[in-house]
N, C-alpha and C positions, 0 to 999 in steps of 0.2 A: 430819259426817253419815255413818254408818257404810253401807255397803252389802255388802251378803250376795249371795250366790249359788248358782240351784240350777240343777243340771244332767243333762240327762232320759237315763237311759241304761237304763232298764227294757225296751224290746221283744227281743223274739224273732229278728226281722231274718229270715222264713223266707224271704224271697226271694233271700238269702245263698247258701241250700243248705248250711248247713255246721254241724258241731257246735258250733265256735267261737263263742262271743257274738258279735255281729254287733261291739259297740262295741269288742273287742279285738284284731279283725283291725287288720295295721299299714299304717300309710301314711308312708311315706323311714323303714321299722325301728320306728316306733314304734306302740302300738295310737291307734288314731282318739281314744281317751278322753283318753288323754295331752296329746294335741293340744288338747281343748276345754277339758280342766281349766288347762294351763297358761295356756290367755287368758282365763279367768273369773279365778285369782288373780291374775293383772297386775289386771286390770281391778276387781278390788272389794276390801274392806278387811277382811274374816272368811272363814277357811275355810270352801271351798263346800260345801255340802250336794250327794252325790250319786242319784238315787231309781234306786234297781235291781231287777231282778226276774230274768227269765230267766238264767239265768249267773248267778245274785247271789254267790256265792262265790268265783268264776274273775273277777269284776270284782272283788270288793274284793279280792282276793289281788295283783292288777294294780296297784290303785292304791294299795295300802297306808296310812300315815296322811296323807297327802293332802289329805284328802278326809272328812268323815262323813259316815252311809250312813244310805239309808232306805229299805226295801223295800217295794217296793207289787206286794203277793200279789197283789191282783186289775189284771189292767192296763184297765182301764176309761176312757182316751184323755189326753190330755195335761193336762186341764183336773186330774182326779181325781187325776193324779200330785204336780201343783205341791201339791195339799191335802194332800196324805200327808208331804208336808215342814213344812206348817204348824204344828204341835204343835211342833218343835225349831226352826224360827225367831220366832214368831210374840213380836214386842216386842226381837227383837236387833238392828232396824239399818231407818234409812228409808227403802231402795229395795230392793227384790228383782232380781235379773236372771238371768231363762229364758234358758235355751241348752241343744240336746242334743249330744249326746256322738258323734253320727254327724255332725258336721257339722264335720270338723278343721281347714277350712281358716280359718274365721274369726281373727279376729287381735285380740289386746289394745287395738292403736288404737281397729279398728271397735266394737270392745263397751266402751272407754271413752267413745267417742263415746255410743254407745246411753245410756249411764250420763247423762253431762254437760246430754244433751239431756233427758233428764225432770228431772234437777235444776233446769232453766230450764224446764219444761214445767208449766202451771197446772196441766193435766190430769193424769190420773190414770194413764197411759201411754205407754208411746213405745214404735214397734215399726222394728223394721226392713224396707227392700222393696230390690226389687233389678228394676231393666228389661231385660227378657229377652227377645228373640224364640224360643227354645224356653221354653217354661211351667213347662214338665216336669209338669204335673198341678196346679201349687201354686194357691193361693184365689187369686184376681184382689184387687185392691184398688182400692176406688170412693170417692173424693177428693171432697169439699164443693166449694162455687165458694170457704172461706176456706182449701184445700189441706190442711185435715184429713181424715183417714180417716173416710166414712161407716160403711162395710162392706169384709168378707171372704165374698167369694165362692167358696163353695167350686166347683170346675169340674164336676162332678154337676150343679150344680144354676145354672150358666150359660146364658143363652140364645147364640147362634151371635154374635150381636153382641159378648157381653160378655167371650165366649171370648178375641176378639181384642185385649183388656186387655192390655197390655205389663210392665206392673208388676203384680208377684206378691210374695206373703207369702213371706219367708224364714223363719220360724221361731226368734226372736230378738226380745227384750223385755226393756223395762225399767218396770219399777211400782211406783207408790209403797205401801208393805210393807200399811200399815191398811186402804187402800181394797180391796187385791190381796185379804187374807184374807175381807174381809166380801164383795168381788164372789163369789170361789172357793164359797162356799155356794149363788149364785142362779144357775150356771151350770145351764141346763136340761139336763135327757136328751135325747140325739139318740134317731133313731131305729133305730141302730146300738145304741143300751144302751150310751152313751160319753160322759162329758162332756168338750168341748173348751176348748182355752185360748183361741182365736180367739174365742169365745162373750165372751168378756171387752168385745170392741171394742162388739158391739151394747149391752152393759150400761152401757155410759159413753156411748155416741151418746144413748139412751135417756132417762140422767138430764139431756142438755145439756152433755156434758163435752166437752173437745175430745182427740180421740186422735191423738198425732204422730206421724211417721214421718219415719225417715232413709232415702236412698235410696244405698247399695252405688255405688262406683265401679269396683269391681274385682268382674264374675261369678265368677269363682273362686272368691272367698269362700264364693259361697253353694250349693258343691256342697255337695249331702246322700249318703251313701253309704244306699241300700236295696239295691246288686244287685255283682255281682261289677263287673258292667262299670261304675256310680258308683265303684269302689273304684278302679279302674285310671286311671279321671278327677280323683280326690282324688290319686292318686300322682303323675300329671302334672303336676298342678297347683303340687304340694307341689315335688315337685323342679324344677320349674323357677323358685318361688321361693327354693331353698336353691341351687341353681345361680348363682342372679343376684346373693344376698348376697355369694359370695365372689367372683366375677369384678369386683364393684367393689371387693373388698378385694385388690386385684391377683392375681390367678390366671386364668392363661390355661386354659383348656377349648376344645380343638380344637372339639369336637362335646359340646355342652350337652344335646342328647335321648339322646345315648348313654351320659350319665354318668351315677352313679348315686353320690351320697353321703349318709350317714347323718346325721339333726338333732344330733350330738355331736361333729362331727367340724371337728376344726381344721387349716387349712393354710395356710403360711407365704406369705409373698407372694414373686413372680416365679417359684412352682411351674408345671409345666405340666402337665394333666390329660388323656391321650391317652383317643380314643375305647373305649367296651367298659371301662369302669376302675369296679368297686363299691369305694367305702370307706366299712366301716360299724362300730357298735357305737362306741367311743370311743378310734378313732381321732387318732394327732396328727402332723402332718406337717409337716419342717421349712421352711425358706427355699430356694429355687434348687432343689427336685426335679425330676425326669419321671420321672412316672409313669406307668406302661402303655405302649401297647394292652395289653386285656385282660386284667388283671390285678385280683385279688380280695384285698383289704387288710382287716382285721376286727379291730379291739382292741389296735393295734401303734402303738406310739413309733418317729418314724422322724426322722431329724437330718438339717442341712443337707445340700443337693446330693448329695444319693443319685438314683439310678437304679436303678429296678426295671421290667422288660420282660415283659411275658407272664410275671407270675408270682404265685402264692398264699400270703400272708400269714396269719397266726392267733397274736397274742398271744406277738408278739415284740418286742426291741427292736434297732432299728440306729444306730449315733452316724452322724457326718457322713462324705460322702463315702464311703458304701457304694454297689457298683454287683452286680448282680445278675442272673439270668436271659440268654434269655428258658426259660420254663418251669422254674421254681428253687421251692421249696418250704420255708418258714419252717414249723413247727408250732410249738406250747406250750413256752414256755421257751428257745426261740433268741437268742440275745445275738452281733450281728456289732460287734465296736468298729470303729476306725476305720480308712476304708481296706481294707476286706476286700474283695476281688473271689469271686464264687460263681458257676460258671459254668452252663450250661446243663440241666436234669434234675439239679440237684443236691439234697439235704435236709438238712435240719437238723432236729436234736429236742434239747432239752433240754440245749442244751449249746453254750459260750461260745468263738467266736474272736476270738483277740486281734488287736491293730492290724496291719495288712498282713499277713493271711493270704490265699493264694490256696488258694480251694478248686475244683480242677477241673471237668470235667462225670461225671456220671452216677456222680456221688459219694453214698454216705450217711454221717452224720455224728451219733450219737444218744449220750446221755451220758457226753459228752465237756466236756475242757478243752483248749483248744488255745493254745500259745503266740506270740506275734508273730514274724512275717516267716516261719513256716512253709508249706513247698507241701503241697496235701496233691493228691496225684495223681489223672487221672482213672479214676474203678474203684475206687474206695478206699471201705471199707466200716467200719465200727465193729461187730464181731459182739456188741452190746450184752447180747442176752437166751437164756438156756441154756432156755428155755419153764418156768422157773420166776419164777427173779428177773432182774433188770438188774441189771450191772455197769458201772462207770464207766472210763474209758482218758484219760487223762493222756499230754498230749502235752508236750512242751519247746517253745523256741521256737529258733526259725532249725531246723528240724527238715523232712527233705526224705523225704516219704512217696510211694514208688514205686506206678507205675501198678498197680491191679490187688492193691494191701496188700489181706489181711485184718486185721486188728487186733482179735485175740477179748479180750474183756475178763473180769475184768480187768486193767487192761496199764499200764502206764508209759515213757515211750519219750522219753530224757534229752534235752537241751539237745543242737543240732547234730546228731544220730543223724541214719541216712538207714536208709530199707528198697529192697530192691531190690523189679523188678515182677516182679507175679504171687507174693512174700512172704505165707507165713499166720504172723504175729506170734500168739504162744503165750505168751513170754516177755517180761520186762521187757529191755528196750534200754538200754546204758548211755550216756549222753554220748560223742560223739564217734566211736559208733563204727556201724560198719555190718553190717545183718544181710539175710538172704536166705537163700531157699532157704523147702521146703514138709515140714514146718513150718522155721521159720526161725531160722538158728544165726549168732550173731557170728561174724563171719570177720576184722574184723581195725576199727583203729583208725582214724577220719581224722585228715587234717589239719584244725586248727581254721579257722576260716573266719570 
């Protein structure tokens, strides 16, 4: 029995305040739509139908094929939306299931569950409720004495008594497809000039149907974001379920509300996670790390039992047993193999050290190749770019770079070479031998070492 899915992600969200579609603001890196679509595809058997409107471009550019799309120029309330998807489902599958796109915390279980329970359900619906002591605004829900839904009460139109309903409408349903389309025509005009989806329950009480309801064991599910301050409540939320995933896959996190890690991000078990630590974008982290304080990791392969302290990562890679920082800088195209020590205020751009190189403090280090077991001194700089192009510098290995080198590129500097400090390297270096002095001239041969 195939089931379909459509998913409401056409409002404006003006209470956002922002030019951003409300539905692609993100929650742990990712936009909120993300979030609902990927538990509508767990949970049903045909790509979902998404109904868009404000942002309709900037969402489907988001979601790309995903998803197909349906615009509803006119936003005319929930009920008017699910119909504007009618014409491209209408005969493909025999449950429909509503979900919107601001509501990311819901989860594949819960909306399999919604799915399984109208499969078993006579009636023509199953919705979801969730018991709340804040309301938050949502329709109250008034139960039969057989524990079916009579009505959705919207809180406008509550008496003080009814106000104090504990269980509220989530916004989440499941319908069987034939009845869904033929109700979606007799849904009345509110008095707003809107027709709602809730409007569905009175149409099945009406015929003598019985409309079901599953009740939310976990409130978080059912935040909705309308406002900056729902969105910081969805982030909460979200990261302290992606926090709790991995601390049962063994990963210690000193301080789990200070962490902050992205939906893509993998790490090895008996890592340990120090307070103040973001790792985001697709991220991959090996076995036995420590990681942080404060340290900001984004897009970077990182291998067993490395340490990185107070430092900033971006789409580098480190093999095992690299140690780091604190305040040390990886940019785009950093490669440490193994065994590299980098020490404090140091950077790296574009450019590869090899196994057991010690790179000291307040070093720069930019389109380079560096050799194993090289020092490269504290003060040591790579004069990569003349303010037109970059040049590349070529280091040897077992190669002893004195405090305070220039190294204008570009340079070559053999196997065993040493520079003395405070050296502005001009010239290529030949193996074994040592140069110094401003600019810097070979003065004589070492001993191999």
């Amino acid at each position: 029995m195939k089931i379909t899915s459509i998913i409401l992600a056409a409002g404006q969200g003006t209470r956002m305040k922002s030019e951003l579609p409300k539905v692609l603001h993100p929650v742990c890196g990712k936009p909120m739509v993300w979030h609902a679509l990927q538990a509508a595809q767990s949970a049903t058997s045909e790509k979902p139908v998404m109904v868009i409107g404000h942002g309709a471009e900037q969402v489907r550019d988001s979601v790309g094929d995903s998803a197909r799309f349906v615009v509803q120029e006119e936003r005319l309330g929930t009920g008017h939306a699910v119909q504007e998807a009618e014409s491209t489902l209408k005969g493909e599958a025999a449950f429909v299931l509503v979900s919107s796109a601001d509501m990311p915390l819901l989860t594949e279980d819960t909306l399999s569950k919604l799915v399984s329970t109208q499969k078993a359900n006579t009636g023509p619906m199953t919705m979801l409720t969730i018991i709340a002591d804040d309301q938050r605004g949502f329709g109250r829900i008034m139960r039969g004495e057989d524990g079916g839904v009579r009505a959705i009460l919207e809180e406008a139109d509550c008496t003080e008594e009814q106000k104090a309903i504990k269980e509220v409408n989530v916004g989440a349903y499941c319908f069987s497809a034939d009845w869904l389309w033929d109700a979606l025509s007799r849904i009345p005009l509110s008095a707003k000039g809107e027709y709602y989806l809730t409007d569905t329950v009175a149409l099945a009480v009406d015929a003598g149907m019985r409309v079901e309801a599953i009740t939310l064991d976990d409130a978080v599910e059912a935040i909705g974001v309308n406002s900056r301050i729902h969105l910081s409540e969805a982030e909460a939320g979200m990261r302290s379920r992606v926090n709790r995933a991995h601390m049962l896959k063994g990963i210690t996190m000193i301080d789990p509300a200070s962490t902050y890690i992205g939906m893509d991000v993998e790490i090895g078990q008996d890592s340990v996670i120090h307070p103040n630590t973001f790792l985001r974008g697709e991220t991959k982290i090996g076995a036995g790390c420590e990681i942080g304080p404060n340290s900001i990791i984004t897009d970077c392969t990182i291998g067993d039992r490395c340490e990185i302290l107070s430092s900033v990562l971006e789409k580098a890679i480190l093999e095992d047993d690299v140690d780091m920082g604190p305040f040390a800088r990886l940019r785009k195209g950093a490669y440490l193999s193994k065994g590299v020590h980098m020490g404090n205020f140091g950077e790296v751009k574009d450019s590869r050290l090899g196994e057991g190189v010690k790179m000291g403090h307040f070093s720069y280090v930019g389109n380079a190749t560096i050799g194993a077991e090289t020092n490269i001194g504290a003060g040591t700089i790579t004069c990569n770019y003349d303010g037109k192009n970059k040049y590349h510098t070529e280091i040897g290995e077992k190669v002893f770079i004195g405090s305070d080198t220039m190294l204008v590129a570009p340079l070559n500097i053999g196997d065993r070479a040493s520079t003395g400090a405070g050296a502005v390297v001009t010239k290529d270096v030949k193996e074994d031998t040592l140069a110094v002095g401003m600019p810097a001239r070979s003065i004589r041969k070492l001993n191999q070492r």
